[in-house]
C-alpha positions in Angstrom: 0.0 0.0 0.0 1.4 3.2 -1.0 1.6 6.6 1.0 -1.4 9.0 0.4 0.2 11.9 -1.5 -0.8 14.8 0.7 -0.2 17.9 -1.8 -2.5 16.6 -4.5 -5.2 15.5 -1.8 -7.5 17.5 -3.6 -6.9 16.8 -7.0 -9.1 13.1 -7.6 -7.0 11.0 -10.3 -7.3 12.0 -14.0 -9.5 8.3 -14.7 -12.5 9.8 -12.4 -13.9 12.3 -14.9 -14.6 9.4 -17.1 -16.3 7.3 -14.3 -20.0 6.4 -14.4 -20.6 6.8 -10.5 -19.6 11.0 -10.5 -23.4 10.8 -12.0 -25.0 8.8 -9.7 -25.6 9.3 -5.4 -22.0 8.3 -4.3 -24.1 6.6 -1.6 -25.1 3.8 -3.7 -21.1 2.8 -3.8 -21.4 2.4 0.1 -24.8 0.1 1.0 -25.5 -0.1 4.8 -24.4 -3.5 6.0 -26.3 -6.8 5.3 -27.6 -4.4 1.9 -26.6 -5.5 -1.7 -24.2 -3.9 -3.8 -25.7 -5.2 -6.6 -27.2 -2.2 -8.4 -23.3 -0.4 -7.8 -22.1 -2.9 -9.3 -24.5 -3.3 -12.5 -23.4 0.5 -13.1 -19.7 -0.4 -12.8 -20.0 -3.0 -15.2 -20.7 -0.6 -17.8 -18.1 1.8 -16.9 -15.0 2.7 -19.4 -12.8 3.2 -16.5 -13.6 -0.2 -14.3 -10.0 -1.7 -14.3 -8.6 2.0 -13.2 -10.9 2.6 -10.7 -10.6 -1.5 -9.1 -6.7 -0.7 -9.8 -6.3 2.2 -7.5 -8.7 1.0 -4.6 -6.4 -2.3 -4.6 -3.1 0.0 -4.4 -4.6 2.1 -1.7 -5.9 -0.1 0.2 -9.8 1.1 -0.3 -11.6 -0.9 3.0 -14.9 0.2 2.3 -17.4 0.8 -0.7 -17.6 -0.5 -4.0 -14.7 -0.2 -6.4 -14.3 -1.2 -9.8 -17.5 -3.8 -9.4 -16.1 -5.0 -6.3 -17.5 -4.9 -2.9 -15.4 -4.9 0.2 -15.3 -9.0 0.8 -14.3 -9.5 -2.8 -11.5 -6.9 -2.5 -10.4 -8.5 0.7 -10.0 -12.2 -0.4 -8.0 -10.9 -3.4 -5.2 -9.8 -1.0 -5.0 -12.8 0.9 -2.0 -15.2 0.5 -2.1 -18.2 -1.9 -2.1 -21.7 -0.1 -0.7 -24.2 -1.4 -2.7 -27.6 -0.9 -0.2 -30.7 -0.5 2.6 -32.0 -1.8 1.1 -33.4 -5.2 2.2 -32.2 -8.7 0.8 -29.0 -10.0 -1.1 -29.0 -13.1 0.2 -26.0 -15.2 -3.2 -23.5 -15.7 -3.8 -22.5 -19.5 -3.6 -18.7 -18.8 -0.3 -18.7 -17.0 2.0 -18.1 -20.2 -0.6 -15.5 -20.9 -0.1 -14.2 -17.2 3.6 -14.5 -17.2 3.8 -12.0 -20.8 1.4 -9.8 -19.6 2.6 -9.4 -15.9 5.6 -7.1 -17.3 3.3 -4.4 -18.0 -0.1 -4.8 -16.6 -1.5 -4.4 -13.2 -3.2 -7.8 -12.1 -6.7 -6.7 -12.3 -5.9 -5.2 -16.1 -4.7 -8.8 -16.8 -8.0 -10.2 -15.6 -10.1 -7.7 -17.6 -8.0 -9.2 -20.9 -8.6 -12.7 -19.7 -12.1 -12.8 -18.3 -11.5 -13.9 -15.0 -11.1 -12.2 -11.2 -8.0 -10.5 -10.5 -8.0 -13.0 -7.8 -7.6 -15.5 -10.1 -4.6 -13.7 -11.9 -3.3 -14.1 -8.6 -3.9 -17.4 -8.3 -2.4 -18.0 -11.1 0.7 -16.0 -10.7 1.6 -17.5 -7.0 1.2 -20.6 -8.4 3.8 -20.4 -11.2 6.0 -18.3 -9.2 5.3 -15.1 -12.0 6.5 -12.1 -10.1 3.4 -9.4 -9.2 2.3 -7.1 -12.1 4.2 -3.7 -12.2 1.3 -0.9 -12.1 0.6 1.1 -15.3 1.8 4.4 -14.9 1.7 6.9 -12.1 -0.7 5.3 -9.2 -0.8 8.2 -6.9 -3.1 10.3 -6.1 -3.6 13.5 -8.5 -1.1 11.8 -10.7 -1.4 12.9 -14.5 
């Protein structure tokens, strides 16, 4: 998790002004707990700027509201470490040589937009094949341009 940058506090990143929620109640993006975040994330699946917007609540450590099209639970169990389950051989997945060129350049959940899949399963995927984490795309701080 990276240090919040304190001059640009202010300044949101460049990606929001493209976002689908700056036209909506920013309270729909936080539902009272035990409500659904379905209808959030039904608008963020439409959104041009999904994979940005999941991107930067993953590098800053976003605890609550909905990111990207995913709620709080989902963002926490794609932090949490891989396990490995006994000593058998592991069976190679299809995606990881896909994984391992795009990992270079792409942020994990960027990866998972290009494959289909969760961004925990990129890193899944990656832990499991020993393919070092994805560098983020471009300047992730806050106010960045």
């Amino acid at each position: 998790m990276s240090a919040p940058d304190f001059v640009n506090i202010t300044k949101p990143p460049a990606w929001t002004v493209d976002a689908l929620c700056a036209q909506v109640d920013p309270d729909l993006f936080y539902p009272e707990k035990g409500d659904q975040a379905r209808e959030a994330k039904r608008l963020c699946a439409g959104c041009d700027v999904r994979v940005e917007c999941l991107a930067y609540a993953l590098a800053h450590g976003e605890r609550h509201g909905v990111w990207g099209g995913v709620a709080e639970r989902e963002r926490r169990r794609m932090h949490r470490p891989v396990v490995k389950r006994g000593p058998g051989p592991r069976r190679p997945d299809k995606r990881e040589s896909v994984i391992r060129q795009l990992a270079a350049t792409l942020t994990d959940p960027e990866i998972a937009v290009r494959l289909g899949c969760s961004a925990r399963t990129v890193l899944r995927i990656r832990g499991a094949a020993g393919i070092p984490a994805a560098r983020p795309s471009g300047d992730s701080r806050v106010g960045a341009a």
